[in-house]
C-alpha positions in Angstrom: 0.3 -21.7 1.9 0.7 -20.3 5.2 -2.3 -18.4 7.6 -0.9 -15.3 8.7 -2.4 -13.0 11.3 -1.7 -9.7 13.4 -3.1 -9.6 17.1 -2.1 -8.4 20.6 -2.8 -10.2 23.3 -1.7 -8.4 26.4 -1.0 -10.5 29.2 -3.9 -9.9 32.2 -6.3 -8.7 29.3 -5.5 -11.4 26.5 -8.4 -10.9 24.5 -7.8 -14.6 23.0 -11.6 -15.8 22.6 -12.1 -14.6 19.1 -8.6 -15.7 17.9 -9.1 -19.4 19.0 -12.3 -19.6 17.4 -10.9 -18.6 14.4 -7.3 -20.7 14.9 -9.5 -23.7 15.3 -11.6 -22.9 12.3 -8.2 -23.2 10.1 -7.5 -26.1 11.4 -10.8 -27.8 11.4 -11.1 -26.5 7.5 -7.5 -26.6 6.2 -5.4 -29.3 8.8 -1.3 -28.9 8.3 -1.3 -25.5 7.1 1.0 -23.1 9.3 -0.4 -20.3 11.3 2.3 -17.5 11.9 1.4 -14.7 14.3 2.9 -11.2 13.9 2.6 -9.4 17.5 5.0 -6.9 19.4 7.1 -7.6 22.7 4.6 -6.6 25.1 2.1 -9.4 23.4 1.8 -13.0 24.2 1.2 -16.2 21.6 -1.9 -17.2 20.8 -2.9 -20.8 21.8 -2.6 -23.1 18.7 -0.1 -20.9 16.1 2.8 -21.9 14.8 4.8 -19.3 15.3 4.9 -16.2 16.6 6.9 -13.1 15.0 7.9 -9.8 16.9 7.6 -6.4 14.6 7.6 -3.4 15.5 4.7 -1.6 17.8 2.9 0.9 15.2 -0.2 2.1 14.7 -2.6 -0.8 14.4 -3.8 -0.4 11.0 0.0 0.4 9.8 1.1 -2.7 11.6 -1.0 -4.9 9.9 0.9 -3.7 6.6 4.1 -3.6 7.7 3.6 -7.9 8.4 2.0 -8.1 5.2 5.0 -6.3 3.7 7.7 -8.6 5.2 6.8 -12.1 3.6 7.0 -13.4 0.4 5.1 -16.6 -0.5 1.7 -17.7 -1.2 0.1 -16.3 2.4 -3.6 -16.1 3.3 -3.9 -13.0 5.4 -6.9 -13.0 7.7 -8.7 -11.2 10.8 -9.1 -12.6 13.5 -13.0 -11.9 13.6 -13.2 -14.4 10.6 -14.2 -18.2 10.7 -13.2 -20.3 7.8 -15.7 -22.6 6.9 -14.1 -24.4 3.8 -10.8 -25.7 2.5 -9.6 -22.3 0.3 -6.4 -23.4 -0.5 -7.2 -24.1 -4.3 -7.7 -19.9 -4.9 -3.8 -20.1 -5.3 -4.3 -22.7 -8.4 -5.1 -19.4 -10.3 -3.0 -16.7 -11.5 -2.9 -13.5 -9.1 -0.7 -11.0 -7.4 -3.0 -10.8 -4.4 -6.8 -12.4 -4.4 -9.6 -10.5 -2.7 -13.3 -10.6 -2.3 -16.2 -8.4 -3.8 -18.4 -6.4 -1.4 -20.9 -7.3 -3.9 -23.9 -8.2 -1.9 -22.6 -7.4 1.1 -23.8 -3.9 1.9 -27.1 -2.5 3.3 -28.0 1.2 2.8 -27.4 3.5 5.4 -24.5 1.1 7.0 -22.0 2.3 9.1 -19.3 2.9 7.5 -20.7 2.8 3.8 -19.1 6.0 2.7 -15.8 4.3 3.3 -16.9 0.9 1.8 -17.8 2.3 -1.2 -14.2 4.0 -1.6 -12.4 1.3 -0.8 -13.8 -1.7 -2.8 -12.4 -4.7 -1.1 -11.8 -5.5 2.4 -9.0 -6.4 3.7 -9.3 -9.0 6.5 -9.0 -11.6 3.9 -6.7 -11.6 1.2 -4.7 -14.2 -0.4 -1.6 -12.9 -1.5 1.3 -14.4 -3.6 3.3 -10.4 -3.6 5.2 -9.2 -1.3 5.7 -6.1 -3.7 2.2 -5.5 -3.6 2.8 -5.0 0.4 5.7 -2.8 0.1 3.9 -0.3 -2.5 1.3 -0.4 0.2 3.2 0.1 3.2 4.4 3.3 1.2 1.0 4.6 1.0 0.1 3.8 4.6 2.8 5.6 6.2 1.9 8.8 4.3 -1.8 8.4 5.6 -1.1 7.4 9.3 0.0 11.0 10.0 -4.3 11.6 9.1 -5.9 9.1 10.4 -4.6 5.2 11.8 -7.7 4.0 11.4 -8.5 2.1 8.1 -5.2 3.2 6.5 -4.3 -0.1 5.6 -7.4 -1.2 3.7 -7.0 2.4 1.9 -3.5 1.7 0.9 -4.8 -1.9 -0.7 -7.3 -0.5 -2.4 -5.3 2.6 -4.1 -2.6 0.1 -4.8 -5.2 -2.1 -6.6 -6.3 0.5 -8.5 -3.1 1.9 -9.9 -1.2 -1.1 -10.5 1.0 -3.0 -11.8 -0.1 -5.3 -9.5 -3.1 -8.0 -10.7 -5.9 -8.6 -8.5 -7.9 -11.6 -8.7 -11.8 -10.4 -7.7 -13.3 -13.7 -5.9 -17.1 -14.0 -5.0 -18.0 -12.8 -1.5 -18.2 -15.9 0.0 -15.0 -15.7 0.8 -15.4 -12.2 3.0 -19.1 -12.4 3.8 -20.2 -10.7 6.6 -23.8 -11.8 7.4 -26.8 -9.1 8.1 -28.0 -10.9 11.2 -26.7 -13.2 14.1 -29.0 -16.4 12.7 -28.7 -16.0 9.2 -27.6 -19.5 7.2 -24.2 -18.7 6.4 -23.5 -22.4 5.8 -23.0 -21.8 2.3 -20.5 -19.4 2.6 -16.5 -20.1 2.4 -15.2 -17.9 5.0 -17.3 -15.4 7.3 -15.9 -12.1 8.4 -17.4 -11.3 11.8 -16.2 -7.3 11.6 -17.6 -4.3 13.1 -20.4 -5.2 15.9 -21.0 -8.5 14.1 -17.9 -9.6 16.6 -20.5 -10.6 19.3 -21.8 -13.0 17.0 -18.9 -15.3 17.0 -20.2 -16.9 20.0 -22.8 -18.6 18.4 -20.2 -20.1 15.9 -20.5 -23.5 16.6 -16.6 -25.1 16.8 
């Protein structure tokens, strides 16, 4: 299994806080496993990755697609707003195209943003995914919705590819995608936390 992850860091404004806590999350949870990061030319590496590959400079929600779509493998696609807590590597024992997590749980009334949860089932800042197919159907869909709206586009195109298939999706508990209601609630039970949205600022508290 390898991590992979989209971010820009431009030089003078690198923006690499909220990466490192999560690069050293991986390899406090999982040590060995590869971190690759997918950036354009204008970008600089991330302390503590692997690797570091140049695609092209697209939207930002197409872009994280269009690295999804160029592997093949067994691949654990994260955000880098997300701290892994536990070892996950044992989701790719079981029998999946990609593996996501259920928002089950997860949403409060009135959130924003709920009208577009509740469209778009699953979230995609973690996904384990064994398909590159899967990517490719969904880069198709993203670059018809770009013209619309960038933002989001990629977790639409995930979702309507999940729904129509062929492609199996493995539904995992949302422990592995749980983003928690407030800055001190016990998430110590939880596999991997997705910091998204405003909870960002709550990273900081993450103790490394």
């Amino acid at each position: 299994m390898t991590v992979g992850i989209y971010h820009i860091a431009i030089p003078g404004r690198p923006h690499v806080a909220q990466p490192a806590l999560m690069i050293a999350s991986v390899r406090r949870a999982m040590p060995g496993v590869p971190i690759v990061q997918w950036t354009t030319e204008a970008s600089m590496a991330l302390p503590g990755v692997d690797d570091v590959v140049i695609r092209p400079s697209l939207p930002l929600a197409l872009a994280f697609v269009d690295a999804r779509a160029s592997v093949d493998g067994d691949w654990l696609f994260l955000d880098t707003d997300v701290i892994v807590q536990e070892d996950v590597r044992h989701v790719f024992y079981g029998d999946f195209d990609i593996a996501v997590a259920t928002r089950e749980g997860t949403m409060r009334p009135h959130e924003v943003g709920s009208r577009f949860m509740a469209r778009n089932l699953y979230n995609a800042g973690v996904v384990f995914s064994r398909s590159q197919g899967f990517w490719l159907a969904a880069l198709q869909r993203a670059e018809l919705m770009v013209g619309r709206h960038s933002w989001g586009c990629d977790q639409e195109a995930m979702n309507q590819v999940i729904k129509s298939g062929p492609y199996y999706a493995m539904i995992l508990e949302n422990s592995y995608n749980y983003p928690p209601f407030t800055a001190d609630e016990d998430v110590s039970d939880k596999l991997i936390v997705h910091y998204k949205g405003k909870r960002k600022a709550w990273m900081g508290t993450f103790a490394a």
